[in-house]
C-alpha positions in Angstrom: -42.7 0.4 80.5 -41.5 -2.9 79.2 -39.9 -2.6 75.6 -39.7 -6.2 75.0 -43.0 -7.1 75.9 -44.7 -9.2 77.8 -44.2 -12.7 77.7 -46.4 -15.4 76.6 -47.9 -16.4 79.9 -48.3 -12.8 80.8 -50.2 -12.0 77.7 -53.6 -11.2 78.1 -55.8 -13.4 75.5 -57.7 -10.3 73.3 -60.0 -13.7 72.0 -61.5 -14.1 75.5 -65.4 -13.4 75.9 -65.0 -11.8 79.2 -63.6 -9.5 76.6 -66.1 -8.0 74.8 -67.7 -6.1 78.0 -67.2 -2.5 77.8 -64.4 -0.4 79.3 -63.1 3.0 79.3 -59.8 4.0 77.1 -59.4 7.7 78.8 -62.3 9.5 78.0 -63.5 6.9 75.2 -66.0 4.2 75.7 -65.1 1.3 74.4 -67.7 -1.6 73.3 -65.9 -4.3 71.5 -69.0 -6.9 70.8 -70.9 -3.7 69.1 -67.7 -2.3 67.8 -68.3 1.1 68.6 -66.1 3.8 70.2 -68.0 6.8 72.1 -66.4 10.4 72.6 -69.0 12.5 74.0 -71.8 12.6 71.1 -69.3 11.3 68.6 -69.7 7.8 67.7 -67.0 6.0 65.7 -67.1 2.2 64.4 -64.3 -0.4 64.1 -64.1 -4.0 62.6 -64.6 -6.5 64.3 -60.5 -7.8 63.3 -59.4 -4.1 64.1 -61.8 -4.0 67.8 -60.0 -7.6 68.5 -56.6 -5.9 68.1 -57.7 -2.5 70.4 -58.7 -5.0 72.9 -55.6 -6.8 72.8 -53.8 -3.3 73.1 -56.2 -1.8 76.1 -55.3 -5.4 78.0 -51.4 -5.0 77.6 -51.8 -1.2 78.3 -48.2 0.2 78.4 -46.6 -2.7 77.1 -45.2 -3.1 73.9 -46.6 -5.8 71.8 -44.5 -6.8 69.1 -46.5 -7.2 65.3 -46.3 -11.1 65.2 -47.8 -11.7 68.5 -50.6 -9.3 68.1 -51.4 -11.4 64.7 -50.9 -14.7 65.7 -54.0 -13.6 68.4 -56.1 -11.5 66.0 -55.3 -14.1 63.1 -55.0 -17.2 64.5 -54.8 -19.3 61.1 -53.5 -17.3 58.3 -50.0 -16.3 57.1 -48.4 -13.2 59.2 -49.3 -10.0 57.2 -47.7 -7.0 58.6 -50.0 -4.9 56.1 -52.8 -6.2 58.3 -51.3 -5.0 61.5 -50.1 -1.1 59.7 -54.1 -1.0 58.4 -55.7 -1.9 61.8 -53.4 0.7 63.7 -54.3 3.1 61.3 -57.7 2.7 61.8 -57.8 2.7 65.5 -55.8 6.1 65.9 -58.4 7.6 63.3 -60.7 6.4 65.4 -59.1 7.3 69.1 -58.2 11.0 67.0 -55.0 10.1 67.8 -53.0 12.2 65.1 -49.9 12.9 67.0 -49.3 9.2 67.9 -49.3 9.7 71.3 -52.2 7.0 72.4 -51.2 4.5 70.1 -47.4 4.7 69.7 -45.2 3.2 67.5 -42.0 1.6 68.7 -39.6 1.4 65.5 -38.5 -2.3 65.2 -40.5 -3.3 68.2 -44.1 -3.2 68.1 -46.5 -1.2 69.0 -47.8 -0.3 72.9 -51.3 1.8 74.0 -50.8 4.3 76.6 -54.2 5.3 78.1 -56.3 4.6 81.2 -58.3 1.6 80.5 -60.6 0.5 83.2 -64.1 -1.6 83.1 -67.4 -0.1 82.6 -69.7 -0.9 85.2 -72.6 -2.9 83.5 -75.6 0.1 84.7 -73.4 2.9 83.7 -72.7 1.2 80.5 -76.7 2.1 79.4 -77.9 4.9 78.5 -80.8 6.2 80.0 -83.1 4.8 77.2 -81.3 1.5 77.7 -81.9 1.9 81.5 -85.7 2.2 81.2 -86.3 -0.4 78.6 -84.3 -2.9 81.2 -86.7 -1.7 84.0 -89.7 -2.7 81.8 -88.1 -6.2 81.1 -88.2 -6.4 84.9 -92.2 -6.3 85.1 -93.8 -9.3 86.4 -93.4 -12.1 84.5 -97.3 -13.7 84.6 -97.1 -12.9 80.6 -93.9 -14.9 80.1 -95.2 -17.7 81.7 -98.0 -17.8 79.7 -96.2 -17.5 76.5 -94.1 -20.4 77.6 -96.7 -22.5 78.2 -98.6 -21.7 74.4 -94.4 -22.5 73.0 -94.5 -25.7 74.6 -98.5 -26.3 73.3 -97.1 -25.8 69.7 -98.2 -29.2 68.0 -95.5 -31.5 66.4 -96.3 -30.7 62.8 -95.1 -27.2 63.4 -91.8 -28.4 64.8 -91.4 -30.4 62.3 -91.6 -27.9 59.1 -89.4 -25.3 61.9 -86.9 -28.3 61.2 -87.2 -29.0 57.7 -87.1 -25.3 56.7 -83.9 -24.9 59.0 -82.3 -28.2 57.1 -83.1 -26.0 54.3 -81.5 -23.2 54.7 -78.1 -24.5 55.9 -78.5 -26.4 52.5 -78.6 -22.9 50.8 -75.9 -21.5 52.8 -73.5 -24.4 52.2 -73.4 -23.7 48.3 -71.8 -20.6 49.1 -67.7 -21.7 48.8 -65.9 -21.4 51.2 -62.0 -20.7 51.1 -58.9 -21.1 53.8 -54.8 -21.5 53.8 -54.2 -18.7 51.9 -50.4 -19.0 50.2 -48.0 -16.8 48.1 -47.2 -18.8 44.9 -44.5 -16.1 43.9 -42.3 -13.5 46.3 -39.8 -12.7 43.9 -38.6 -9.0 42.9 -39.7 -8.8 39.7 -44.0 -8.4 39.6 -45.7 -11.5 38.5 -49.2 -11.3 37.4 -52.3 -12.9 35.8 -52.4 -16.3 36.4 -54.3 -19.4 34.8 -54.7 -23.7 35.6 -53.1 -25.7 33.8 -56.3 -27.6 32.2 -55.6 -30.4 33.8 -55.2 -28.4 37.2 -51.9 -29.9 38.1 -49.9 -26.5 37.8 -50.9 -22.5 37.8 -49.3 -20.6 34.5 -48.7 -16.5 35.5 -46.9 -13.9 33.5 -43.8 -12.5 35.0 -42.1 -9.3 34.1 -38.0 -9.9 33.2 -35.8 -8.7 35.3 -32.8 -6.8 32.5 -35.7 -5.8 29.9 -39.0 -4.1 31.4 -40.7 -4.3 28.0 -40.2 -8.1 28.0 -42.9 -10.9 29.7 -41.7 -14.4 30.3 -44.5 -17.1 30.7 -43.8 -19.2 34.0 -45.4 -22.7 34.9 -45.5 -23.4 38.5 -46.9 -26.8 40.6 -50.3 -26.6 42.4 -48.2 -28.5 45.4 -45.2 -26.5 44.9 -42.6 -28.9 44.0 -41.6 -27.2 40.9 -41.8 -24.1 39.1 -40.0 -23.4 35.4 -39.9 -20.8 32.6 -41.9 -21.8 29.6 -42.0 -19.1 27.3 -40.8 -15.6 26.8 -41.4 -12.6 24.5 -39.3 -9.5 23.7 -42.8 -7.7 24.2 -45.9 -7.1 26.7 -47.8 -9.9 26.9 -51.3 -8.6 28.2 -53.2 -12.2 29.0 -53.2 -15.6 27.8 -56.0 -18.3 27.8 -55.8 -22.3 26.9 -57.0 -23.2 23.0 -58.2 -26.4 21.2 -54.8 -28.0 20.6 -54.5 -29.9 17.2 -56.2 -33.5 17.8 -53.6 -35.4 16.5 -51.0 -33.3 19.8 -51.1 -34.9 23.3 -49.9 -31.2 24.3 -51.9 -27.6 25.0 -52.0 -25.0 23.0 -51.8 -21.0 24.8 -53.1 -17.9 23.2 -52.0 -14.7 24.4 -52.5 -11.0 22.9 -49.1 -8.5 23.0 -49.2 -5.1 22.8 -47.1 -3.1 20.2 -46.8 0.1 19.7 -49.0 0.7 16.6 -50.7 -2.5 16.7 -52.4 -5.8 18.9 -51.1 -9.0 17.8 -52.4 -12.5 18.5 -50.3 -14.9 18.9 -49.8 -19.0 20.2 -47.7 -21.5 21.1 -48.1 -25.3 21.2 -46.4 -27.2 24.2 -46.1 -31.0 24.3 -47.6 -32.6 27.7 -44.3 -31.6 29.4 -44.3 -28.0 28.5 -41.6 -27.9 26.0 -42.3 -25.7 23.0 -43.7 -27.3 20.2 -44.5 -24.4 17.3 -45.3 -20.9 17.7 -48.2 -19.2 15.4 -49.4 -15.7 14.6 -52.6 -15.5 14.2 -54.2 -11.7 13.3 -53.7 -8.2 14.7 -55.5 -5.4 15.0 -53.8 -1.7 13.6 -53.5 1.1 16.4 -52.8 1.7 19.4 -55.2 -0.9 20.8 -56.1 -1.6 24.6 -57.1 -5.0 25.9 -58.8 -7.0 28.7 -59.0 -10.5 30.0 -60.2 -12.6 26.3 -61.5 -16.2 26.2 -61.5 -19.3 23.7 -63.9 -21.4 22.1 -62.9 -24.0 19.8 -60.6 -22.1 17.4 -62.3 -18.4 17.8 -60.9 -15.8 19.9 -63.1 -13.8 21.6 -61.8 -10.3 23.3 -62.8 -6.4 24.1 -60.3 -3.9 22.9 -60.3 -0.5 23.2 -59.5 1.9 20.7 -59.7 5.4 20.9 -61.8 5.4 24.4 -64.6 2.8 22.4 -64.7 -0.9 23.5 -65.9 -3.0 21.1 -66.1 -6.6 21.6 -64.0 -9.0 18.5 -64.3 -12.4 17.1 -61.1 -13.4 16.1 -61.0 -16.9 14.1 -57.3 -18.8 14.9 -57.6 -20.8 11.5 -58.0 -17.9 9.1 -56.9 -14.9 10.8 -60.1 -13.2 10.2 -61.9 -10.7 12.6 -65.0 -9.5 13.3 -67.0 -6.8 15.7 -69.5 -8.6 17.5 -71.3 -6.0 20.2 -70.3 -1.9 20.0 -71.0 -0.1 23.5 -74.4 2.2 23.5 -75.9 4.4 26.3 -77.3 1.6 28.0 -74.5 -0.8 28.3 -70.9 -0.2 27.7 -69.1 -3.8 28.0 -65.5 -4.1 29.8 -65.8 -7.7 30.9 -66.5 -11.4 29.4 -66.0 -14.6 30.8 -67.7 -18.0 29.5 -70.9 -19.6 30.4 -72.3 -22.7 30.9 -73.9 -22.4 28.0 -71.2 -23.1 24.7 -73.3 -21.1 22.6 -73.2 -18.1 24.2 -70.7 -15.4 26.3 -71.3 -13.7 29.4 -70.2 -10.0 29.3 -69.9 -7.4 31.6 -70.8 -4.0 31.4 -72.2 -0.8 32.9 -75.4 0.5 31.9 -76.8 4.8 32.2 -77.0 4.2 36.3 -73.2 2.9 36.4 -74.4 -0.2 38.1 -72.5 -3.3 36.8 -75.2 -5.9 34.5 -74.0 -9.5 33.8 -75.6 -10.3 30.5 -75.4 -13.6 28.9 -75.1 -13.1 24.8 -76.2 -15.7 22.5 -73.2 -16.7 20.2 -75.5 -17.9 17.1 -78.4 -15.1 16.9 -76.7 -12.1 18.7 -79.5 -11.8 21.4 -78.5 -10.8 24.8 -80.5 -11.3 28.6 -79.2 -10.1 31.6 -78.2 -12.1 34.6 -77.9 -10.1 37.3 -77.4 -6.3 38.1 -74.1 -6.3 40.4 -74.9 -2.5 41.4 -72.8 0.3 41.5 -68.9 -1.1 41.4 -66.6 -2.8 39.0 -66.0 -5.9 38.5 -63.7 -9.0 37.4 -65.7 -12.0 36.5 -64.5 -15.7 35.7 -67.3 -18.7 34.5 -66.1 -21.5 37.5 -67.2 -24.7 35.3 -66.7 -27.1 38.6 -68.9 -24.9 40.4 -71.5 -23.9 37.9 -71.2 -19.9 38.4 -69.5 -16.9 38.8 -66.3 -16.1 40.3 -66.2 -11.8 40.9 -63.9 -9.6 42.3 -64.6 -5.6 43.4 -60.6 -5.7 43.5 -61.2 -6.1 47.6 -63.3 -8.6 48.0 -64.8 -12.3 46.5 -68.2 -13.1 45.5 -69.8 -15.8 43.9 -72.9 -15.7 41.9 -74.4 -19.5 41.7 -76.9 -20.9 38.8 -79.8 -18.9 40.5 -78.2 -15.9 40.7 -77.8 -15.6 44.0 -75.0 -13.3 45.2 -72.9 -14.3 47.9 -69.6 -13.3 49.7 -66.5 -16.0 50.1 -65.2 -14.5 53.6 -61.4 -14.3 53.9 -59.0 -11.4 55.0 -57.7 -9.2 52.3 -56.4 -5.5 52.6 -54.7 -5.6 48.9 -55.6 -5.1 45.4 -57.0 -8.1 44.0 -57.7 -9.2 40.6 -57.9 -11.7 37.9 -59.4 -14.3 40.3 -59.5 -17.8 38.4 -61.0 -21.5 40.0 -59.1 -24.7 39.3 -60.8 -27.3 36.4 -61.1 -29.9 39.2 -62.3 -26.9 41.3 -60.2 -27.3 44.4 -57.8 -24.2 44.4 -58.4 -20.6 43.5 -55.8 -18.1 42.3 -55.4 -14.2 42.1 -53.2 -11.4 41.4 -52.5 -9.3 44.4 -51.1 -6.0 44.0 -49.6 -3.7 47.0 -49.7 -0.5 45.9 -47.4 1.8 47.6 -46.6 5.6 46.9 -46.6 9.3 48.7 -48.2 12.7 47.5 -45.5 16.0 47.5 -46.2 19.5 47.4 -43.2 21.6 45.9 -43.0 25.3 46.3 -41.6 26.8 43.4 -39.8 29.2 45.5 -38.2 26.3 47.8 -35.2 23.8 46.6 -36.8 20.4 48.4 -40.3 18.9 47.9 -42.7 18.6 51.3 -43.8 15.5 51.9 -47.8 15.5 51.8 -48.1 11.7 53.5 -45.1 9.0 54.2 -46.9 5.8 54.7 -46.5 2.6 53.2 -50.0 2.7 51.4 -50.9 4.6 48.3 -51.5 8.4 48.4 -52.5 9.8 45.0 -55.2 12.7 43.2 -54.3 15.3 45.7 -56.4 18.8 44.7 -55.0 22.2 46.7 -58.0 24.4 47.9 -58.3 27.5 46.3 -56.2 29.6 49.1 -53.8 26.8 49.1 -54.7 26.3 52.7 -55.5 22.8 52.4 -55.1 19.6 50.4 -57.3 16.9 49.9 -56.7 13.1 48.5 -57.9 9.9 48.1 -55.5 7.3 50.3 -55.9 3.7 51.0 -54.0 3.6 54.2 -57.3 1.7 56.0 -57.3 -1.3 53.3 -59.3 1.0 50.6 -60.0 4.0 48.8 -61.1 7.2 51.1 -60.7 10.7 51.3 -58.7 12.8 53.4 -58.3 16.8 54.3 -55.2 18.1 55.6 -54.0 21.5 56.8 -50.6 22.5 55.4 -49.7 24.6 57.7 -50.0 22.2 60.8 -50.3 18.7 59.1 -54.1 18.1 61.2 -55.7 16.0 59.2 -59.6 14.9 58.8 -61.1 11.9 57.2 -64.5 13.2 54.9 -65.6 10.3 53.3 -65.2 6.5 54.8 -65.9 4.7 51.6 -68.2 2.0 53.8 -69.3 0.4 50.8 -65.2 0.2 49.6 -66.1 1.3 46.3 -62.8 1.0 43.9 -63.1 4.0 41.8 -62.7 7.5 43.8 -62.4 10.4 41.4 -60.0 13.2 42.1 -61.9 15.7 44.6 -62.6 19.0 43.6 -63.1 22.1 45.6 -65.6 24.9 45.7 -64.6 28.6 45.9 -65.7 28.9 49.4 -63.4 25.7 50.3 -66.5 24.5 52.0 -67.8 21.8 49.5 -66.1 18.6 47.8 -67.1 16.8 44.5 -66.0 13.6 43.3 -67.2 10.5 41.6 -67.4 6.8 43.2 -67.0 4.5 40.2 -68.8 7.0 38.2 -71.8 8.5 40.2 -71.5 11.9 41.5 -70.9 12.7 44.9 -70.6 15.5 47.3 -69.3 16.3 50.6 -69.9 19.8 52.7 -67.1 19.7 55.3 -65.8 21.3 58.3 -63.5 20.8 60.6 -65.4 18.1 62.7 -68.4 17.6 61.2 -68.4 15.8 57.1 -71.9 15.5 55.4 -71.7 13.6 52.2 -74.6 13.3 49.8 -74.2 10.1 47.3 -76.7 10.4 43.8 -77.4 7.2 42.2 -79.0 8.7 38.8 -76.2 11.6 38.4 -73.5 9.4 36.4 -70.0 11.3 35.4 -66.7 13.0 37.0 -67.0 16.4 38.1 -64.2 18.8 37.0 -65.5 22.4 38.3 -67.6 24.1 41.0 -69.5 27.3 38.9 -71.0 30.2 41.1 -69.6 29.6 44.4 -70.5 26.3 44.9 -74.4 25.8 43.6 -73.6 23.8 40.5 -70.9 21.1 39.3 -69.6 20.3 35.9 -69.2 17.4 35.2 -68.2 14.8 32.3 -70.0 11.6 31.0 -67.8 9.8 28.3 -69.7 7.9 25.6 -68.5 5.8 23.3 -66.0 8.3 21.0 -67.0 11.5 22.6 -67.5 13.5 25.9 -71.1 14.5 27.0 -70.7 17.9 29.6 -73.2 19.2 31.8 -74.3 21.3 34.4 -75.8 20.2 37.6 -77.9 21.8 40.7 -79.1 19.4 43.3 -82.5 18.5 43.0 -82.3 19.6 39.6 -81.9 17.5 35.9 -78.6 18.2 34.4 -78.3 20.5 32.0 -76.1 19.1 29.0 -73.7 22.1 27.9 -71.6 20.6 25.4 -70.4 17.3 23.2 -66.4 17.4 22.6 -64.3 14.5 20.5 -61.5 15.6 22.1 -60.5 17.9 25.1 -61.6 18.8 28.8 -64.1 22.1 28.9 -63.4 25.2 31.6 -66.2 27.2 32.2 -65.7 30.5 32.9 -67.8 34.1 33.5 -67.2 34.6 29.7 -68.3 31.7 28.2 -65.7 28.6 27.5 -62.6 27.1 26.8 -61.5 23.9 25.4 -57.9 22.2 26.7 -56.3 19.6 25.0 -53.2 17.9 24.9 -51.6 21.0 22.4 -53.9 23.9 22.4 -56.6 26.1 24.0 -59.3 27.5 22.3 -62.5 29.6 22.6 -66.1 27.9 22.6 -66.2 28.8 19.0 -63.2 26.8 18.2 -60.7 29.5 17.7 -57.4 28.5 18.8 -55.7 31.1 20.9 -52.6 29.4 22.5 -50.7 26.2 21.1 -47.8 24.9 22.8 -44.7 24.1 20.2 -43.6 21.0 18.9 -42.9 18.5 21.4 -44.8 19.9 24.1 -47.9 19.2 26.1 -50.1 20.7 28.2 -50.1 18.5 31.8 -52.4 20.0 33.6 -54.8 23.0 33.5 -57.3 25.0 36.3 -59.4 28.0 36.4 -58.1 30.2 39.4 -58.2 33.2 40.3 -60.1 34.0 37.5 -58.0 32.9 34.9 -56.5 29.9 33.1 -53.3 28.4 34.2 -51.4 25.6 32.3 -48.9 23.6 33.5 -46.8 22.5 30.8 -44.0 20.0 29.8 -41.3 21.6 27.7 -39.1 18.7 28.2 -38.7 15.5 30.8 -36.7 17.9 33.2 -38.2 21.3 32.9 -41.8 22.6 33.2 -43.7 26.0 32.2 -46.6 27.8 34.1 -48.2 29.7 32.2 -51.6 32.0 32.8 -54.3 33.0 30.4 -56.9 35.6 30.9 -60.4 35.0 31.2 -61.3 36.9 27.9 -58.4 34.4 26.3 -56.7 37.5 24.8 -53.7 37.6 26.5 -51.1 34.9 27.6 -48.0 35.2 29.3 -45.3 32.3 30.8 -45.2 33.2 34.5 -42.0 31.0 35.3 -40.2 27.6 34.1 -39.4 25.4 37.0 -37.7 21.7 37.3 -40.2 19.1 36.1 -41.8 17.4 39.3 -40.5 13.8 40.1 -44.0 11.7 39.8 -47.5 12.6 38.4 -49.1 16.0 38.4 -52.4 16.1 40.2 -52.7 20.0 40.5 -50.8 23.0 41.0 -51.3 26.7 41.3 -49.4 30.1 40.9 -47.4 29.3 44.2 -46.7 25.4 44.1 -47.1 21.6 42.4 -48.8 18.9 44.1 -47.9 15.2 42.3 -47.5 11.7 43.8 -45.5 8.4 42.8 -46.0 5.1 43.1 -44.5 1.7 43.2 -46.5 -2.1 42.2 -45.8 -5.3 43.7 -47.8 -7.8 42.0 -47.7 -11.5 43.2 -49.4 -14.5 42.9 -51.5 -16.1 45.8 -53.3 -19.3 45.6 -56.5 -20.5 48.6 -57.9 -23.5 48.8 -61.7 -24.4 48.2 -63.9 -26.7 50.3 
């Protein structure tokens, strides 16, 4: 075994088309130009990045290969991302089964080696036996492919021709499409910087940074497309949420900035006027809103404001005027579109705003500024979405938060390809149109399990992805959670008493939302939501069978009898719609709440809120004191259990019965170190997790 690897001339090329035949990794066939790996009459799918790195592996077999030479192969021209390296190891033991590491081992501080068998598959054992006969009839005489040669080559001219012409025309079509490459960090300091904006005249690329001695402060930074400078412009002893470029005064050479910050009881617009070298000028306040107010991205047009903010769970779109301070409600969500995007349009006279509509499927509608009419653009589909009006490129910059799209002036939908295993968001296009910019966010974190009856917390993952909404089965014999240790959201099943682990649903659509999973009695069945449409998983051990509705929107919280129906929550506007479903059956709406989660139970009801539990009927029959909260809350073992915050350090569990006529605290215990996301009478499950948000530019062509 050779630790430090082999050197360049003795590395074998993984880019190589003699590559892509097929070859045997133990007992696994390998086929790296289909991407597939075979294990009896399991078949299991790779990447095509993540096969190029296998193969890579499989030709330096027990020699360890070092992270920055397997990327400089794999990933010729971009910047060395060791995230892209953990993610496609990740995938390929998931994929080899190799839980205990033993395939596909890790060297600390060295690289990485693959110890296995590889050897070439013969190219007739490589079909199977339907393959085989198909090839056989290939092999008939070939008197009928002569004769179809000779009517190709018969094919008048004026038929070539218009083959021609319509080929011109479609790599016309497919060069609108923009294309993207040289991917840079703009920021890598410790402190997280985030939404970034051009400069209007495109020379420089404004970003919000967090300070470094005062968490709730935001300073405004300004640094060089071309990197030769970078200053602080602004700061504010408060959160500033997002910024966008205003009219600046005509008789000022400078620019003015808008930007919305969050207090505690109220949203406050503010601006402030730079000369052409970005010294401050004036500072304004412009209006605020009263309450505890939530905001999104918000855009300018001459001096109106025009945003979505969120107060108590209804978005409602604003027209703020800069002059007089005045504000005004343009668009209130219904049931068949909620907004929670807008962006600009070509159009001045009009927005485009984003929303979902009853099927959860993303609509881009473009809404007429001067009579209040509204047409939609395009329907996105089920995900979630940032959106940004490109001027330059007349259309649509979007985001899923993994991926770029962009939607041209015929709403045609269409996929800027570039490697990307982070959150991203807040994409925004240069004026002159000739660099984009995003904020990418790492998210890092591990789920714990803590025994009440045991000092230390168990650690449920240790990777350096996000682990988070872990759910205990009802025996407490296994967890499940959603992770993004392959690049995106999926969920996982482990056994605590071994640590063998299962993946039940791949995501292969890398939808952004997952739901926290919730099992059935039997521990057989899994319900969750994928941004917001109800989905189910009947698992065992090897074999995962997931059933995805499109028409069944909302987040299930409870299996009822055994497993046969879910409950689940749709939110509207101010309230919370509850229903019962049966597959292949309508849902059955059960009850409307302002406020509170409902548990069914064999008795009837109860409603939890933050402070109290009470009966269907509305009678109150446990409220926690003054100054505490109720963190969490399941029916188990037929009966309600609260978790409950007495104070930051200490917790109470307490257990109500199912008739809700007695109550009684069943033990305090040290308040977990991250965010509850169950528990039971025996333990705590919770998770933590840590940000780092940068900037990152590309360049367009």
């Amino acid at each position: 075994m050779n630790l430090n690897g082999p050197s360049q001339s003795e590395l074998n090329d993984t880019l190589d088309e003699s590559d892509k035949a097929q070859f045997w990794l133990n007992e696994t066939r390998v086929s790296p130009y289909t991407g597939e790996l075979f294990q009896g009459q399991l078949v299991s799918r790779l990447e095509p990045k993540v096969m190029d790195v296998l193969v890579m592996l499989a030709n330096n077999a027990n020699a360890v290969l070092s992270p920055q030479t397997i990327f400089s192969h794999v990933w010729p021209r971009s910047i060395y991302s060791p995230v892209s390296i953990r993610r496609a190891i990740s995938q390929i033991r998931i994929a080899l089964n190799d839980h205990d590491k033993t395939v596909l081992k890790t060297h600390p501080k060295r690289g990485y080696a693959l110890y296995a068998n590889v050897r070439r598959v013969a190219e007739r054992d490589s079909l199977s036996s339907e393959q085989q006969t198909l090839s056989s009839t290939l092999q008939q005489p070939r008197r009928e492919k002569g004769h179809l040669k000779t009517m190709v080559l018969t094919v008048s001219p004026v038929a070539l021709i218009c083959i021609w012409l319509f080929s011109v025309m479609l790599k016309s079509t497919a060069s609108n499409s923009p294309e993207v490459e040289n991917i840079q960090p703009l920021t890598a300091s410790p402190q997280n910087e985030y939404y970034s904006r051009f400069t209007p005249d495109s020379k420089a690329i404004v970003y919000l940074k967090t300070k470094a001695d005062d968490s709730n402060a935001t300073e405004v930074w300004l640094t060089a497309a071309d990197r030769s400078y970078s200053q602080k412009i602004w700061e504010h002893n408060a959160d500033i949420r997002y910024f966008s470029w205003a009219e600046a005064n005509p008789a000022s050479a400078g620019y003015r900035l808008v930007y919305a910050v969050a207090q505690p009881d109220h949203l406050q617009f503010e601006s402030v006027l730079f000369d052409r070298h970005f010294q401050v000028e004036s500072r304004q306040v412009h209006f605020d809103l009263a309450g505890k107010i939530g905001i999104s991205t918000f855009v300018t047009l001459g001096q109106n404001v025009y945003f979505l903010a969120k107060h108590e769970a209804v978005n409602r779109m604003y027209r703020g005027d800069l002059s007089t301070g005045k504000t005004e409600v343009l668009l209130s969500p219904t049931e068949q579109f909620n907004p929670y995007r807008i962006a600009l349009s070509a159009d001045k006279n009009s927005l485009t705003v984003l929303g979902f509509d009853r099927q959860r499927h993303s609509i881009i509608k473009r809404l007429s500024l001067t009579d209040g009419k509204s047409e939609v653009i395009a329907d996105l589909g089920p995900n979630w979405y940032f959106i940004n009006y490109v001027e330059a490129l007349n259309g649509y910059l979007l985001s899923d938060g993994k991926h770029l799209q962009f939607l041209d002036e015929s709403n045609q939908l269409k996929d800027i390809a570039f490697e990307n295993y982070d959150f991203l968001h807040f994409p925004s296009v240069s004026p002159n149109g000739k660099l984009l910019t995003f904020t990418q966010t790492k998210l890092q974190g591990n789920a714990y399990i803590h025994w009440y009856e045991q000092d230390e917390a168990q650690h449920l993952s240790n990777s350096n992805r996000h682990t988070w909404l872990v759910s205990l089965s009802p025996s407490g014999k296994y967890v499940t959670f959603v992770s993004n240790r392959n690049g995106y959201a999926q969920i996982f099943v482990k056994v605590l008493t071994d640590g063998r682990e299962w993946l039940v649903y791949a995501n292969q659509q890398q939808h952004l939302a997952l739901s926290q999973p919730v099992w059935n009695e039997n521990e057989t069945k899994l319900a969750f939501a994928r941004n917001g449409l109800l989905t189910t998983v009947e698992w065992q051990q090897n074999n995962h069978q997931a059933v995805n509705e499109t028409q069944i929107v909302g987040t299930p919280t409870q299996w009822l009898d055994q497993g046969s129906r879910i409950l689940f929550e749709r939110k509207s506007a101010d309230e919370s719609l509850w229903f019962e479903y049966a597959e292949g059956h309508d849902p059955i709406h059960k009850r409307t709440l302002k406020q509170g989660r409902l548990v069914v139970t064999n008795a009837g009801h109860f409603v939890v809120t933050k402070r109290e539990v009470q009966r269907g009927n509305g009678q109150t029959i446990f409220a926690a004191p003054e100054h505490q909260r109720i963190v969490a809350h399941k029916w188990h073992k037929n009966a309600l259990w609260l978790l409950i915050e007495q104070s930051a350090s200490v917790y109470h569990l307490r257990q109500i019965s199912a008739e809700g006529k007695t109550s009684q605290l069943i033990r305090t215990l040290p308040a977990p170190d991250g965010t509850v996301s169950d528990f039971n009478e025996a333990g705590v499950v919770y998770s933590d997790l840590e940000a780092d948000k940068d900037i990152v530019t590309l360049e367009l062509r």
